[in-house]
Backbone atoms as SQL, in Angstrom:
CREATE TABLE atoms (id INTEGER PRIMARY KEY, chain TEXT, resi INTEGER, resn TEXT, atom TEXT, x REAL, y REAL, z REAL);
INSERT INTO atoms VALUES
  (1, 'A', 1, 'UNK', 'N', -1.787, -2.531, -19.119),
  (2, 'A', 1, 'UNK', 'CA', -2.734, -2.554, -20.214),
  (3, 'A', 1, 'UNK', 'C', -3.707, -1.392, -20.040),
  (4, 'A', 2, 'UNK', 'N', -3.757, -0.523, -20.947),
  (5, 'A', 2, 'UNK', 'CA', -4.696, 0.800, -21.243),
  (6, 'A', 2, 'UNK', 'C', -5.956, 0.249, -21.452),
  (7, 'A', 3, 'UNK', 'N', -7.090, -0.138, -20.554),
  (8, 'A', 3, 'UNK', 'CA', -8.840, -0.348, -20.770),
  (9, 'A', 3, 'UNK', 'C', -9.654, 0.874, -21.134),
  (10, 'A', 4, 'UNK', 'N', -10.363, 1.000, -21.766),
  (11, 'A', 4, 'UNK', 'CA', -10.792, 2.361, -21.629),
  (12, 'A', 4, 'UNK', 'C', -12.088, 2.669, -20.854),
  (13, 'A', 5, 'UNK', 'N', -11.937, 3.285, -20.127),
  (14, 'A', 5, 'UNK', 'CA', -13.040, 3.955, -18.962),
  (15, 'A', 5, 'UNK', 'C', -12.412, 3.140, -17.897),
  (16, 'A', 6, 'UNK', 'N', -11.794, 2.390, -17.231),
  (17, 'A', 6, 'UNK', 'CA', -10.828, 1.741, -16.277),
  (18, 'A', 6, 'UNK', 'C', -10.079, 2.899, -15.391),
  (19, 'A', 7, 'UNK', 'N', -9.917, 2.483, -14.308),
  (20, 'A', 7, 'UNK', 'CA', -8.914, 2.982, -13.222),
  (21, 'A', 7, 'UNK', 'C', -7.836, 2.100, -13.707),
  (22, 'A', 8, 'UNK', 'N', -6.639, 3.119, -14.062),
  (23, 'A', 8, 'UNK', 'CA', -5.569, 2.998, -15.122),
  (24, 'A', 8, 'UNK', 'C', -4.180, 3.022, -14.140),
  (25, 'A', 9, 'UNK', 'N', -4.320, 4.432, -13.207),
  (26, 'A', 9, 'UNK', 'CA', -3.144, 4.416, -12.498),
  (27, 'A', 9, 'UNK', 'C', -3.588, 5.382, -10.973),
  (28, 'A', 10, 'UNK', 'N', -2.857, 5.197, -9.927),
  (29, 'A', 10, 'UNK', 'CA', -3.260, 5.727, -8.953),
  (30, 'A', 10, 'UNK', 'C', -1.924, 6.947, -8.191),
  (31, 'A', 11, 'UNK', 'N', -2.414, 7.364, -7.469),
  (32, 'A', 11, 'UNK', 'CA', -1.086, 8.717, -7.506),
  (33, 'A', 11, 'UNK', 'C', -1.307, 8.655, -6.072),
  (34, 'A', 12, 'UNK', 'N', -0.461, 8.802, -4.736),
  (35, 'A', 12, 'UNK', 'CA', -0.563, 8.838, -3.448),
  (36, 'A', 12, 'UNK', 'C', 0.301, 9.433, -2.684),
  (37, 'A', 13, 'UNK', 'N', -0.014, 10.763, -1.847),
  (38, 'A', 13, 'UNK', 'CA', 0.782, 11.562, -1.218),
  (39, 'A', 13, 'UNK', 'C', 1.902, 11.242, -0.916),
  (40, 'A', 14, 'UNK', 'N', 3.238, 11.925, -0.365),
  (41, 'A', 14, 'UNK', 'CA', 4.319, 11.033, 0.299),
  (42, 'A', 14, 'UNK', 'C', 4.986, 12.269, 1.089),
  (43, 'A', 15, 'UNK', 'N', 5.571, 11.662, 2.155),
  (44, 'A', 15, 'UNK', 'CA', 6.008, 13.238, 2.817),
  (45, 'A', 15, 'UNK', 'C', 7.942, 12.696, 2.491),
  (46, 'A', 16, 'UNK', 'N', 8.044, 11.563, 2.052),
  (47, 'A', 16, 'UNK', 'CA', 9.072, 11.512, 1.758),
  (48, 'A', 16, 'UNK', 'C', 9.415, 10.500, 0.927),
  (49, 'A', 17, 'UNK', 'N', 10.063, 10.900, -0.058),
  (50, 'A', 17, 'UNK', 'CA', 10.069, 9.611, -1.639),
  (51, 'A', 17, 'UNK', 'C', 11.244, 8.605, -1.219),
  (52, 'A', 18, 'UNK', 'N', 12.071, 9.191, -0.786),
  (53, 'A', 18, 'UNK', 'CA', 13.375, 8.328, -0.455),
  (54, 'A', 18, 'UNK', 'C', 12.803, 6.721, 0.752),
  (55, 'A', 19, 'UNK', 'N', 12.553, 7.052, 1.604),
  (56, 'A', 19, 'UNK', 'CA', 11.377, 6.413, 2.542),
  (57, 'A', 19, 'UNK', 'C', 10.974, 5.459, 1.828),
  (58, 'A', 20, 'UNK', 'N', 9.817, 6.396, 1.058),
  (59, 'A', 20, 'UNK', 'CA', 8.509, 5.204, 0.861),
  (60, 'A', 20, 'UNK', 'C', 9.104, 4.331, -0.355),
  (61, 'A', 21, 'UNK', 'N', 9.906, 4.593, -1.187),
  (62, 'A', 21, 'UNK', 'CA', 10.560, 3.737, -1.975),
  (63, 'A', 21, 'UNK', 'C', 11.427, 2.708, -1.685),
  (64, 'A', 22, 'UNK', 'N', 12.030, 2.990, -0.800),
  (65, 'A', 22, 'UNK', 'CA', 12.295, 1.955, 0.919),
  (66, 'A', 22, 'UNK', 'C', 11.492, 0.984, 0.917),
  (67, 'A', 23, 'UNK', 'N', 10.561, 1.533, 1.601),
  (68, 'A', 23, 'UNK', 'CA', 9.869, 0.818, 2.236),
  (69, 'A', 23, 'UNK', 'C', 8.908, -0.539, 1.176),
  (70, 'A', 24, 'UNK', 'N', 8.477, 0.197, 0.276),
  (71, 'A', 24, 'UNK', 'CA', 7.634, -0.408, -0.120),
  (72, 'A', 24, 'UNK', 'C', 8.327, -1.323, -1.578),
  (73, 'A', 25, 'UNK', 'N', 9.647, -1.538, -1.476),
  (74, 'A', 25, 'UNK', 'CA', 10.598, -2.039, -3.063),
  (75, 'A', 25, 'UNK', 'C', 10.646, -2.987, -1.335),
  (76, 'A', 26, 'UNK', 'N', 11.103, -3.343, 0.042),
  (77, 'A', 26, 'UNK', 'CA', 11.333, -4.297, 0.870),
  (78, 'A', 26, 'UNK', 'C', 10.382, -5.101, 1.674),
  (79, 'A', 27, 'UNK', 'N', 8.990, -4.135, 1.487),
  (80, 'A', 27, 'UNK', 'CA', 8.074, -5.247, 2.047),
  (81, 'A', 27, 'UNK', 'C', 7.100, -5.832, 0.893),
  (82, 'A', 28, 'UNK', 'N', 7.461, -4.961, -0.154),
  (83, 'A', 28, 'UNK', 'CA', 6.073, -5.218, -1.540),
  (84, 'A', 28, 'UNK', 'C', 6.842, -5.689, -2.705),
  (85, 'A', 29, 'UNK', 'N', 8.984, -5.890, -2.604),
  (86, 'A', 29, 'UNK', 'CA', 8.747, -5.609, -4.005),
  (87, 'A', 29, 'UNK', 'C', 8.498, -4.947, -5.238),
  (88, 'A', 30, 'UNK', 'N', 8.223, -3.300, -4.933),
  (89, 'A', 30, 'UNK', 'CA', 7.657, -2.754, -6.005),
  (90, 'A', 30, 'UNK', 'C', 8.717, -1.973, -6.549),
  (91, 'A', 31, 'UNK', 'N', 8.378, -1.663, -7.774),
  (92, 'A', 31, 'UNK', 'CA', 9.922, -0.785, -8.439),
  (93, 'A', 31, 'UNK', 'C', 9.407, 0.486, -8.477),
  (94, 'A', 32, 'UNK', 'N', 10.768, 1.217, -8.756),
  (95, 'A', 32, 'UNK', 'CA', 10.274, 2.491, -9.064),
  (96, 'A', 32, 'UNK', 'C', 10.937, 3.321, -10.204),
  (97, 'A', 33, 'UNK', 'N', 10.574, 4.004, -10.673),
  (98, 'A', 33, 'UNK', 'CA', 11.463, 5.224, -11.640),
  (99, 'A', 33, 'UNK', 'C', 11.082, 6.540, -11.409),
  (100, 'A', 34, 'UNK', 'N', 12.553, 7.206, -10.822),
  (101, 'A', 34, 'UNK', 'CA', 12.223, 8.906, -10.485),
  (102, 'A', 34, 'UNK', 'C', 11.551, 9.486, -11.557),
  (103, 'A', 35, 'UNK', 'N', 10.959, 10.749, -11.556),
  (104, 'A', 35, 'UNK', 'CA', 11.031, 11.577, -12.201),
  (105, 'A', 35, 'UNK', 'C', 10.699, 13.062, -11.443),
  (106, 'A', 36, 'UNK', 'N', 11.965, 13.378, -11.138),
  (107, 'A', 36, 'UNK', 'CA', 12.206, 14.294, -11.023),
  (108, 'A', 36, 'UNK', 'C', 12.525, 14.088, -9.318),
  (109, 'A', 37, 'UNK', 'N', 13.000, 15.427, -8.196),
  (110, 'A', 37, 'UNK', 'CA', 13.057, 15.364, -7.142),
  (111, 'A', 37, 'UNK', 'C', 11.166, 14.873, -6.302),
  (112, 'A', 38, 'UNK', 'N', 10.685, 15.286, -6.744),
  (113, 'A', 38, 'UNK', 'CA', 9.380, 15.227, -6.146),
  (114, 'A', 38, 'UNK', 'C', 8.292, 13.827, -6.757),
  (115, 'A', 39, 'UNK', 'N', 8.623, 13.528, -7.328),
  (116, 'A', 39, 'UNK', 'CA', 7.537, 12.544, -8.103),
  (117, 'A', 39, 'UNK', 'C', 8.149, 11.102, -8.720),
  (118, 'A', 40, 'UNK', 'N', 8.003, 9.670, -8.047),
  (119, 'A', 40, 'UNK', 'CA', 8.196, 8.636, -8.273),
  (120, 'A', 40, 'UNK', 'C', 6.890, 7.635, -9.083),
  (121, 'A', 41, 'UNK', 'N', 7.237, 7.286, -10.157),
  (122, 'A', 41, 'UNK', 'CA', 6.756, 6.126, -10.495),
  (123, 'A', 41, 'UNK', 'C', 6.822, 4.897, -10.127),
  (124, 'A', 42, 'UNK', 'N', 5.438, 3.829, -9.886),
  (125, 'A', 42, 'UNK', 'CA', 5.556, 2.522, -9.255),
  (126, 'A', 42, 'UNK', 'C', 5.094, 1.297, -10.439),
  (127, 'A', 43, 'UNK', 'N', 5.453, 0.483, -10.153),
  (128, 'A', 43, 'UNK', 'CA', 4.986, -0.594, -11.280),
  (129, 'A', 43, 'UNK', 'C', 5.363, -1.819, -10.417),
  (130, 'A', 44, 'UNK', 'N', 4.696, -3.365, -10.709),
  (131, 'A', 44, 'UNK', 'CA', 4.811, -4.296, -10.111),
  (132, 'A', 44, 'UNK', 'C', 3.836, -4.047, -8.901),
  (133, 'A', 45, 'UNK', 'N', 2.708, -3.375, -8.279),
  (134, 'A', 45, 'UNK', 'CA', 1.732, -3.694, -7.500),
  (135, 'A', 45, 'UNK', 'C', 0.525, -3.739, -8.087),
  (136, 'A', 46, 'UNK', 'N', 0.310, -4.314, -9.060),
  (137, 'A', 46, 'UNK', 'CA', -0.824, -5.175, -9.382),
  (138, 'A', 46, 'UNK', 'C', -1.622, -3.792, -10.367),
  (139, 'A', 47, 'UNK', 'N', -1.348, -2.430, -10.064),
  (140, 'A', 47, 'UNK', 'CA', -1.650, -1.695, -10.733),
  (141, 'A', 47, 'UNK', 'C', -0.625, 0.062, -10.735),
  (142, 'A', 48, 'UNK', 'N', -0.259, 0.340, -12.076),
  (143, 'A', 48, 'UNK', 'CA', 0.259, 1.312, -12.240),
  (144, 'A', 48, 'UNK', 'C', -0.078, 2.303, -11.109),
  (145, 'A', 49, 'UNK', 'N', 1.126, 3.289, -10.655),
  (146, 'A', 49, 'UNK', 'CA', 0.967, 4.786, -10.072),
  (147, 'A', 49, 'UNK', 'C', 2.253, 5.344, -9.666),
  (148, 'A', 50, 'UNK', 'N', 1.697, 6.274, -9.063),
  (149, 'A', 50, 'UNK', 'CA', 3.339, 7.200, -8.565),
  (150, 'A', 50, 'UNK', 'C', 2.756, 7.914, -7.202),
  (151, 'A', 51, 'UNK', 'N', 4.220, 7.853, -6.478),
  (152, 'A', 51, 'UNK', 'CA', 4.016, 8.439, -5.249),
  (153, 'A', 51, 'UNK', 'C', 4.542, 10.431, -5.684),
  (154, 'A', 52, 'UNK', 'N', 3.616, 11.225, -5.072),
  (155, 'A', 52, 'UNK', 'CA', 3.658, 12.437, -5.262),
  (156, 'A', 52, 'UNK', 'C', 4.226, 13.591, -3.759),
  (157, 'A', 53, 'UNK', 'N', 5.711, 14.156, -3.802),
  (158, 'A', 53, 'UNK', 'CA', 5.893, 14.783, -2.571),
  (159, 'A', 53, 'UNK', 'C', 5.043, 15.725, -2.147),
  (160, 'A', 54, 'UNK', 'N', 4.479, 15.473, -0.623),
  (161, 'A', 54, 'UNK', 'CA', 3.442, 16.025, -0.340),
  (162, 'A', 54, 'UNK', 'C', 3.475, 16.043, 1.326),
  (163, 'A', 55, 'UNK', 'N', 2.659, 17.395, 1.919),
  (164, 'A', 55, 'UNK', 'CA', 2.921, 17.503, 3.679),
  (165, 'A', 55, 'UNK', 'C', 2.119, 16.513, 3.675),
  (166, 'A', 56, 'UNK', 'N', 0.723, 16.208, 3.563),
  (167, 'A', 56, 'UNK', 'CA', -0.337, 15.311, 3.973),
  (168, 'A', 56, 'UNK', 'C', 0.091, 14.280, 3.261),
  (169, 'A', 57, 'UNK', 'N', -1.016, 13.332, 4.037),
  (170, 'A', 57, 'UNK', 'CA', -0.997, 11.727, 4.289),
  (171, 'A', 57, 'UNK', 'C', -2.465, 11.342, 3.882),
  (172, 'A', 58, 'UNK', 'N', -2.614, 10.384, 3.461),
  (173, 'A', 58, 'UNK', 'CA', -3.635, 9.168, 3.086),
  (174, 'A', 58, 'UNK', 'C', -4.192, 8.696, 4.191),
  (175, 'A', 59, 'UNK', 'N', -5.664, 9.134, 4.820),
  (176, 'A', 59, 'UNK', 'CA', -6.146, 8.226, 5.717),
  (177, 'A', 59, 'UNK', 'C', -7.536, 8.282, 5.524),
  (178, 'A', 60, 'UNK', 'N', -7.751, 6.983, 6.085),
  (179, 'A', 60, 'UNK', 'CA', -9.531, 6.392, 5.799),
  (180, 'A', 60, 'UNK', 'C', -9.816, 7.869, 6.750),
  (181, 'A', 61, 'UNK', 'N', -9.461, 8.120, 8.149),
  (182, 'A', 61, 'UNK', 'CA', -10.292, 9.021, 9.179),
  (183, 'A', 61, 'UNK', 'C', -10.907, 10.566, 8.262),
  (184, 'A', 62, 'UNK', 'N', -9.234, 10.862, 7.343),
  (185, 'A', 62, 'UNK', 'CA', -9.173, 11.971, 6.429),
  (186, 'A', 62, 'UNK', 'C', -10.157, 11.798, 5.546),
  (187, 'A', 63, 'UNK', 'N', -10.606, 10.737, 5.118),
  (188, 'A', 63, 'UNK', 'CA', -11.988, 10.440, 3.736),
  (189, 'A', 63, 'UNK', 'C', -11.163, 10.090, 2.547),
  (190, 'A', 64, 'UNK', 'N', -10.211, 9.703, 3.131),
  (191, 'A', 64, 'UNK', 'CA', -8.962, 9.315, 2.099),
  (192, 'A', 64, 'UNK', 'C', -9.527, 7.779, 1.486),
  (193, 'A', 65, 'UNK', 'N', -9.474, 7.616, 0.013),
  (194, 'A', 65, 'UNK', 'CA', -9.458, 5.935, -0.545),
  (195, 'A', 65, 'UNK', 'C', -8.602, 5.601, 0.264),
  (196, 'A', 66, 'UNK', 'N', -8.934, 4.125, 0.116),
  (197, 'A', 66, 'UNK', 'CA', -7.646, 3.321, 0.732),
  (198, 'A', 66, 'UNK', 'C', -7.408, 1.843, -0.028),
  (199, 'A', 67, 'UNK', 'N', -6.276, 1.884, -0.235),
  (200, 'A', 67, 'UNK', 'CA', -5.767, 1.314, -1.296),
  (201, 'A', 67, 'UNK', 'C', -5.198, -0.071, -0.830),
  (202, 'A', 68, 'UNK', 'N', -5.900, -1.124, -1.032),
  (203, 'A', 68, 'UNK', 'CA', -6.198, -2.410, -0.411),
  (204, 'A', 68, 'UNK', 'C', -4.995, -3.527, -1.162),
  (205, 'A', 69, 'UNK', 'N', -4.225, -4.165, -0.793),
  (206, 'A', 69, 'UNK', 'CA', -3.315, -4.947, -1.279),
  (207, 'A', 69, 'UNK', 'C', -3.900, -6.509, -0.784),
  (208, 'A', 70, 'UNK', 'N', -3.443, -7.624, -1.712),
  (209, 'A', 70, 'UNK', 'CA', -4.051, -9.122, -1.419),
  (210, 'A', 70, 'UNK', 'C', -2.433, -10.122, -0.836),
  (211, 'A', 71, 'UNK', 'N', -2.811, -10.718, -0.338),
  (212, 'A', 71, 'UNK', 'CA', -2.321, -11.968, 0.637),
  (213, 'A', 71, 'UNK', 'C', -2.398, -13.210, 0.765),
  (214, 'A', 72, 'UNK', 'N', -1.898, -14.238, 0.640),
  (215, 'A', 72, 'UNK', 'CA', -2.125, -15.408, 0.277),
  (216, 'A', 72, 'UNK', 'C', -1.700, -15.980, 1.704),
  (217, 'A', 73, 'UNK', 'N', -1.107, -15.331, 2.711),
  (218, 'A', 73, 'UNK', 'CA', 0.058, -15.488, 4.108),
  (219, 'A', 73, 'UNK', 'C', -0.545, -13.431, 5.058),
  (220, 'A', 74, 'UNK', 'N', -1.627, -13.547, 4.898),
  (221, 'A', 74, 'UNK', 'CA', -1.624, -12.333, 5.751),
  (222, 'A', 74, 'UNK', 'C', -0.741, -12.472, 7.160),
  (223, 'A', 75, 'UNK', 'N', -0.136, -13.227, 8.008),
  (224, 'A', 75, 'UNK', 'CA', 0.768, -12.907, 9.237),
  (225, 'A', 75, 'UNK', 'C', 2.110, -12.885, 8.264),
  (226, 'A', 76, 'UNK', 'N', 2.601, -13.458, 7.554),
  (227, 'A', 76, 'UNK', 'CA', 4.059, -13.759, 6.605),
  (228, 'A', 76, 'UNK', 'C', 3.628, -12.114, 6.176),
  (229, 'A', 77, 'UNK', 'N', 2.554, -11.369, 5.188),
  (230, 'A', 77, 'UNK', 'CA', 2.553, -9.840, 4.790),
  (231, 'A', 77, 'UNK', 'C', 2.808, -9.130, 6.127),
  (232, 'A', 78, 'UNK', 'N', 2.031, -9.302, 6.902),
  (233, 'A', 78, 'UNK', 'CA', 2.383, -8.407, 8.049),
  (234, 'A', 78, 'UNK', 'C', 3.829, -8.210, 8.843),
  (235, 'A', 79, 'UNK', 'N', 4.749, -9.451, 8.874),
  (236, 'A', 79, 'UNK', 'CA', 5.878, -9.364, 9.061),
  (237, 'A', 79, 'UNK', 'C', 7.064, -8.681, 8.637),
  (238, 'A', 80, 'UNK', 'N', 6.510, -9.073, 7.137),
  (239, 'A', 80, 'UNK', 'CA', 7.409, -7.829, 6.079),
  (240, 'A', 80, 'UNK', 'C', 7.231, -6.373, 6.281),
  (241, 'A', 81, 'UNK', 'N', 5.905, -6.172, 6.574),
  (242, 'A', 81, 'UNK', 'CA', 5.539, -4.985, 6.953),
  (243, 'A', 81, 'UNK', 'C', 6.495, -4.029, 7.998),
  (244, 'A', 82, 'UNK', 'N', 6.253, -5.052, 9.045),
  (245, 'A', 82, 'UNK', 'CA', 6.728, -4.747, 10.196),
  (246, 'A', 82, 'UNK', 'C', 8.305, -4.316, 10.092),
  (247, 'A', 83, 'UNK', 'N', 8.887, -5.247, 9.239),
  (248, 'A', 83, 'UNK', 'CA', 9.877, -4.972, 8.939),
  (249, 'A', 83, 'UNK', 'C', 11.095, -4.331, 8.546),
  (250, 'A', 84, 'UNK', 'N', 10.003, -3.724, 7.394),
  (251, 'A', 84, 'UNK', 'CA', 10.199, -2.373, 6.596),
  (252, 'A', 84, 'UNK', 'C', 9.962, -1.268, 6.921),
  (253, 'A', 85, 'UNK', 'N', 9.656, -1.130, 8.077),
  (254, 'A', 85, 'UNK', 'CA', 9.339, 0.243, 9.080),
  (255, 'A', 85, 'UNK', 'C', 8.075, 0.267, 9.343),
  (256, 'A', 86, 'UNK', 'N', 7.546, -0.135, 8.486),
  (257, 'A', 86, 'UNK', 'CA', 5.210, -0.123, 8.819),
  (258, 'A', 86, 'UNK', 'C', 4.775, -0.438, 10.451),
  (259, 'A', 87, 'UNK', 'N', 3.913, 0.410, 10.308),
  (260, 'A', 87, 'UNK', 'CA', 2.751, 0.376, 11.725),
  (261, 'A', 87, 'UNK', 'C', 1.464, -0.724, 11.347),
  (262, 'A', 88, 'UNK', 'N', 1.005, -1.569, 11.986),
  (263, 'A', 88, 'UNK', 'CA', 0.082, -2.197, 12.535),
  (264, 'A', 88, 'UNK', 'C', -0.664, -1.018, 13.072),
  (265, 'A', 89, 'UNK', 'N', -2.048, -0.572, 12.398),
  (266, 'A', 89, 'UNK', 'CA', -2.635, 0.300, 12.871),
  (267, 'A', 89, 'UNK', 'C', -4.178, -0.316, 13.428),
  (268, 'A', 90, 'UNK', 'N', -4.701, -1.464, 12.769),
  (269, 'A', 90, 'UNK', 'CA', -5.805, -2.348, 12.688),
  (270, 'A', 90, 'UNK', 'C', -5.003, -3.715, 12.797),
  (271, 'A', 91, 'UNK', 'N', -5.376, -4.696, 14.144),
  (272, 'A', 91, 'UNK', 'CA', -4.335, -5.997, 13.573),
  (273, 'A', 91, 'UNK', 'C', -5.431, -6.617, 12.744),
  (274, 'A', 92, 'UNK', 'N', -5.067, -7.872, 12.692),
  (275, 'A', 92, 'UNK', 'CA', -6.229, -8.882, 11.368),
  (276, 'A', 92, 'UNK', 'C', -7.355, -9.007, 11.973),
  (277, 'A', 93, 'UNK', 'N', -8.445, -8.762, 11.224),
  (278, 'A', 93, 'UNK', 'CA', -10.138, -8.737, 11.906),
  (279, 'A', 93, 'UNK', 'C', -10.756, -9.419, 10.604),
  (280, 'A', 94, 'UNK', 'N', -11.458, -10.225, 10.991),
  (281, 'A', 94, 'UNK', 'CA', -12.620, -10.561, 9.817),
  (282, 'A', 94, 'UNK', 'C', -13.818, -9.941, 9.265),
  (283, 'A', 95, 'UNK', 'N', -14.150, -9.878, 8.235),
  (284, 'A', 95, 'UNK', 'CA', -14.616, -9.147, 7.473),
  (285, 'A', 95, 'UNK', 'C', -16.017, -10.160, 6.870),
  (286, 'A', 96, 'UNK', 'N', -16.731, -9.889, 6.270),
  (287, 'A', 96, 'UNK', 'CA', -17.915, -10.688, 4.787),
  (288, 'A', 96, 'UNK', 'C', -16.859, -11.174, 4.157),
  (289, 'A', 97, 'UNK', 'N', -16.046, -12.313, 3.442),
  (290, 'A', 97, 'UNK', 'CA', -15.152, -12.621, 2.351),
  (291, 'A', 97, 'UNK', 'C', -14.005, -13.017, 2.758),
  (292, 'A', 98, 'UNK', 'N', -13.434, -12.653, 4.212),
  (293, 'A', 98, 'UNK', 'CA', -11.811, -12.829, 4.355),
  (294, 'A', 98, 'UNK', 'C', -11.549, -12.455, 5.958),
  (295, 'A', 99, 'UNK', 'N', -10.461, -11.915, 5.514),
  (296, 'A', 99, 'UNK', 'CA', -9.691, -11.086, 7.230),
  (297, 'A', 99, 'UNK', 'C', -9.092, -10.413, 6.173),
  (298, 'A', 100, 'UNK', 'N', -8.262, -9.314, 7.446),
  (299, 'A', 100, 'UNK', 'CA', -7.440, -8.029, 6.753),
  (300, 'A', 100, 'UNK', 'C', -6.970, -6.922, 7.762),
  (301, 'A', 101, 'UNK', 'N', -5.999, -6.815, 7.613),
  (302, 'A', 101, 'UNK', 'CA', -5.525, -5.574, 8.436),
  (303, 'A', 101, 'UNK', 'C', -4.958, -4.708, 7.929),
  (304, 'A', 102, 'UNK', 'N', -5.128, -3.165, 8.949),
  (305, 'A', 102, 'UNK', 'CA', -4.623, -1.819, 8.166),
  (306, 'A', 102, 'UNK', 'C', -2.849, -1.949, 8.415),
  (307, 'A', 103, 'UNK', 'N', -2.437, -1.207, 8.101),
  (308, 'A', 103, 'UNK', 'CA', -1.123, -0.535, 8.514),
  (309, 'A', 103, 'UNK', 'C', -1.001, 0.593, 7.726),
  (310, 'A', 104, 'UNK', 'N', -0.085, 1.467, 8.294),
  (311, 'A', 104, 'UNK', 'CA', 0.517, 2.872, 7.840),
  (312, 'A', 104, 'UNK', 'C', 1.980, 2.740, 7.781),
  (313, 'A', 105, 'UNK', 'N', 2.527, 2.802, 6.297),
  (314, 'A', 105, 'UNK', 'CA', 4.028, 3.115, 5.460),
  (315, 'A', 105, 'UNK', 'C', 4.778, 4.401, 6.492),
  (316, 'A', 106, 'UNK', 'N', 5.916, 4.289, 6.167),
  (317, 'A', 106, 'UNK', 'CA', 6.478, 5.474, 7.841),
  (318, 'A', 106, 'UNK', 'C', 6.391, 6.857, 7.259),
  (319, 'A', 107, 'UNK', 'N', 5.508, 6.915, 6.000),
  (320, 'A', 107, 'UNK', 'CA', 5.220, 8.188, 6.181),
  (321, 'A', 107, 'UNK', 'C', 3.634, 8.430, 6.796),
  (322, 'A', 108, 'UNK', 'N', 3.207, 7.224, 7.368),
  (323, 'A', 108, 'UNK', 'CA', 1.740, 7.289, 7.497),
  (324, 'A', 108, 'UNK', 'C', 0.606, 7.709, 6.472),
  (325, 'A', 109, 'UNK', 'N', 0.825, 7.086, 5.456),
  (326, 'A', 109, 'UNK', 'CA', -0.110, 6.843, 4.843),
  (327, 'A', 109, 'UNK', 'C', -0.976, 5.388, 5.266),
  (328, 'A', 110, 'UNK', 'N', -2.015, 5.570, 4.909),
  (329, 'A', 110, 'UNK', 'CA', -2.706, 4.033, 5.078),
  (330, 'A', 110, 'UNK', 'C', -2.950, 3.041, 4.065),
  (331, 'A', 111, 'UNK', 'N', -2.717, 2.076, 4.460),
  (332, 'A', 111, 'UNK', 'CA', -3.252, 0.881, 3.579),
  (333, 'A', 111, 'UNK', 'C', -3.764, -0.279, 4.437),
  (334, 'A', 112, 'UNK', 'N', -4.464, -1.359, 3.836),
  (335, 'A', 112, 'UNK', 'CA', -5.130, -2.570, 4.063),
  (336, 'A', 112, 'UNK', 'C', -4.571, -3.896, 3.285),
  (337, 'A', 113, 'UNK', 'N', -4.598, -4.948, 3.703),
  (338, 'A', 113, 'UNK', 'CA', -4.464, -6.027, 3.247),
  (339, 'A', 113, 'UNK', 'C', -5.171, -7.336, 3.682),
  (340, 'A', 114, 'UNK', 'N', -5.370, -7.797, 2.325),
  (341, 'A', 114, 'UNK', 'CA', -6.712, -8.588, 2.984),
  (342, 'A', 114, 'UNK', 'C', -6.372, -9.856, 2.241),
  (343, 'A', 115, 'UNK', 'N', -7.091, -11.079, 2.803),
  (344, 'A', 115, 'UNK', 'CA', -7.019, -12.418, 2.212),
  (345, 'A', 115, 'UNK', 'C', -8.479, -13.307, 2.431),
  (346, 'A', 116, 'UNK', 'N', -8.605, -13.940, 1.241),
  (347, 'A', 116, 'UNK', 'CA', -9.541, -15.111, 1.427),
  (348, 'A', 116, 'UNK', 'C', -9.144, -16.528, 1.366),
  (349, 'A', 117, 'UNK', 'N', -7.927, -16.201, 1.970),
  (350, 'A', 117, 'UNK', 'CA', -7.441, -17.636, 2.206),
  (351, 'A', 117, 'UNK', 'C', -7.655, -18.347, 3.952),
  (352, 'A', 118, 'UNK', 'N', -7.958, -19.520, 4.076),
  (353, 'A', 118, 'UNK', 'CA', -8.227, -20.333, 5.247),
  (354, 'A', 118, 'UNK', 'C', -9.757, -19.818, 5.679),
  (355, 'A', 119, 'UNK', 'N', -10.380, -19.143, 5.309),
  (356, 'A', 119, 'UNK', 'CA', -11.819, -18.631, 5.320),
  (357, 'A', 119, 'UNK', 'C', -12.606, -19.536, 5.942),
  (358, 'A', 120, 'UNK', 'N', -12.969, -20.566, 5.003),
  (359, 'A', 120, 'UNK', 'CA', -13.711, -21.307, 5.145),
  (360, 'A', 120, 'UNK', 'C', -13.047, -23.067, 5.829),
  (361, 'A', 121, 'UNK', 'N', -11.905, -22.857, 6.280),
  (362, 'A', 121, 'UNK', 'CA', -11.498, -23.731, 7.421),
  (363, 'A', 121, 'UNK', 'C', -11.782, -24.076, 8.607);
């Protein structure tokens, strides 16, 4: 859905499309549609984007956003993770609101995933 003045779609380095389309259609589910050798479209993670071929990587250290995914089973997400080639870079730490941990996709980019589930147990 097009909002206007909204963060609409997000675009994120990749040092390799074949990979991260791997990776992330087996631990996330997410689809994709080429376009072209260098540039993949994503849909099904909660918000439109495309991964863009690129030497650099996505990291908080770099001043990089970091692009936070939700969990209803954060150890069950992390498994898949693990699975699909991902690094455990942060394990689960609590936070104001939840827990959440980083990992990096095997091209090392970063991401987070976080839950407010069992919180208040």
């Amino acid at each position: 859905m097009n909002i206007h003045e909204k963060i609409n779609y997000i675009e994120i380095p990749t040092k390799n499309i074949t990979t991260t389309k791997r990776f992330f259609t087996q631990a996330f589910g997410i689809s994709f549609v080429d376009y072209g050798p260098q540039y993949t479209a994503f849909s099904g993670a909660g918000i439109d984007g495309g991964f863009y071929q690129a030497d650099l990587s996505a990291s908080t250290k770099n001043g990089s956003v970091l692009v936070v995914f939700y969990s209803n089973n954060l150890t069950q997400t992390q498994s898949k993770i693990i699975a699909a080639g991902g690094t455990i870079i942060k394990p689960i730490f609590t936070f104001p609101g939840g827990r959440r941990f980083h990992f990096c996709d095997p091209n090392q980019n970063e991401f987070a995933v976080w839950s407010d589930v069992g919180i208040n147990e």
